[in-house]
C-alpha positions, 0 to 999 in steps of 0.5 A: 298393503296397509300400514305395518303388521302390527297395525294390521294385526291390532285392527284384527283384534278389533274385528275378532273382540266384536269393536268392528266388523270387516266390512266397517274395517274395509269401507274405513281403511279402504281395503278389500274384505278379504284384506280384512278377514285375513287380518283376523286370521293373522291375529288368530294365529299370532295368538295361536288359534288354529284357523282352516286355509281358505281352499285352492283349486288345481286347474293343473287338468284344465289347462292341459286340456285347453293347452292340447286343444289350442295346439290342435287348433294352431295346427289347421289352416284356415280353412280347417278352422273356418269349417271346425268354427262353423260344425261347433256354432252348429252344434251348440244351436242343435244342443239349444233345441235339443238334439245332435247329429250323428253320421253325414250324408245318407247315414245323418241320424237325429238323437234328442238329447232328452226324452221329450218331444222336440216337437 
């Protein structure tokens, strides 16, 4: 972090005044440019703008869904992960030409994943 807040609070008041632009103040003071944009909005509420929160994205459900699938992988042997690896590569090369297959044997029907001819 650089320098004190002040410092970094008076170097946000340059940004906001139009003296400098982030991009000046990260190359200058060797920051990144989110460093700098934050020292804007620090000097924003110290003077007391309202200024929005940067958003933040909840991967809470996604890594429950890897946590659970990895869990499912780490209970097969070696075989049974050889074999899942191999039915997947298959699969993503049938998706890339445009169809998947269902049932096995006798039973293998073709669908195509699109209306085209895939032909």
């Amino acid at each position: 972090m650089y320098g004190t807040k002040e410092e970094r609070l008076a170097i946000g008041k340059r940004i906001y005044d139009g003296e400098l632009t982030a991009n000046e103040v990260a190359i200058e003071y060797q920051v990144s440019l989110r460093s700098a944009e934050s020292w804007v909005q620090q000097y924003k509420e110290s003077i007391g703008i309202e200024t929005p929160k940067r958003k933040t994205y909840k991967r809470k459900v996604t890594n429950n869904v890897l946590s659970n699938e990895r869990a499912a992988y780490e209970e097969m042997t070696r075989d049974e992960l050889i074999d899942a690896l191999i039915l997947a590569r298959a699969n993503e090369l049938r998706a890339k030409k445009g169809y998947e297959v269902k049932g096995d044997g006798a039973n293998k029907e073709f669908i195509p994943l699109n209306n085209k001819n895939t032909k």
